[in-house]
N, C-alpha and C positions, 0 to 999 in steps of 0.2 A: 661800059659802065666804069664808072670810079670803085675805089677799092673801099669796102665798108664796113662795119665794125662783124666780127661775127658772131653776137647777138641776132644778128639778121637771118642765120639760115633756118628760123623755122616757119619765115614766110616762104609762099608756093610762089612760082615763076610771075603768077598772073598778078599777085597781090606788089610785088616786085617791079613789076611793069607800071603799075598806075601809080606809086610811090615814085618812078622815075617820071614819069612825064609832068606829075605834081610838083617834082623837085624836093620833097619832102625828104627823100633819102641822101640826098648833100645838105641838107639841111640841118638834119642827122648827124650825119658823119662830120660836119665843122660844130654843132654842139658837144658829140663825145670828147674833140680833141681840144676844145676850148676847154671842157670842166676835168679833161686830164692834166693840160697845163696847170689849171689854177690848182689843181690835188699837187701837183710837183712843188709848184710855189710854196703853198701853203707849208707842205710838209718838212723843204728846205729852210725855213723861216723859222720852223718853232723845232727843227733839230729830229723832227721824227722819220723813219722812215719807212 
């Protein structure tokens, strides 16, 4: 398995597994680091931190 935000450990194995074969959970994990990018950006932009 890919490495994933850990917000995830309070699903159970099972719930885990059918989120992997759905692909839901990289799915997941390139939206968190997509809207963490755009939080750096934005943050860089208007000087906040």
């Amino acid at each position: 398995m890919r490495d994933h935000p850990s917000s995830d450990v309070a699903f159970s194995p099972a719930v885990k597994a059918v989120q992997t074969l759905r692909r839901s959970r990289d799915q997941y994990a390139r939206l968190r680091g997509e809207l963490a990018r755009l939080s750096e950006t934005r943050s860089g932009a208007t000087g906040r931190n």
